[in-house]
C-alpha positions, 0 to 999 in steps of 0.5 A: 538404780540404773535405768536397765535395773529399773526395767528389769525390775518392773518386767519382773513384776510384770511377768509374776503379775502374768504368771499369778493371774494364769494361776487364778484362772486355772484355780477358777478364783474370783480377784478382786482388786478393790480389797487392799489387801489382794490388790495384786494378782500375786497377793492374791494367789498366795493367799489361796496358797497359804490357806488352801490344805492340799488334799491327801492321805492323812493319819487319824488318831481318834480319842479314847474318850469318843463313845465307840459307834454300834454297828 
């Protein structure tokens, strides 16, 4: 790896470190980074990313098998 690879490589990371710390904040989430597995602010976004259901409009099929509410 040539020198100029090098430092774009660490630049790279560096502005995906900057740009997911901007996201953490904006979401209002906590980073930690004494735990291992979210040491980085990247890891850290996507793990939200990935567990985080976006809110909207879903389709709802109730069972047949529930007891009809009185009303």
């Amino acid at each position: 790896m040539t020198n100029l690879e090098r430092v774009l490589k660490e630049e790279f990371h560096r502005n995906i470190d900057l740009i997911a710390t901007e996201l953490l904040d904006a979401y209002s989430l906590k980073f930690n980074q004494e735990a291992s597995n979210l040491s980085s602010p990247l890891l850290r976004w996507l793990d939200f990313r990935y567990r985080y259901v976006d809110p909207m409009p879903r389709q709802v099929v109730f069972s047949d098998k529930f007891q009809k509410a009185l009303i």
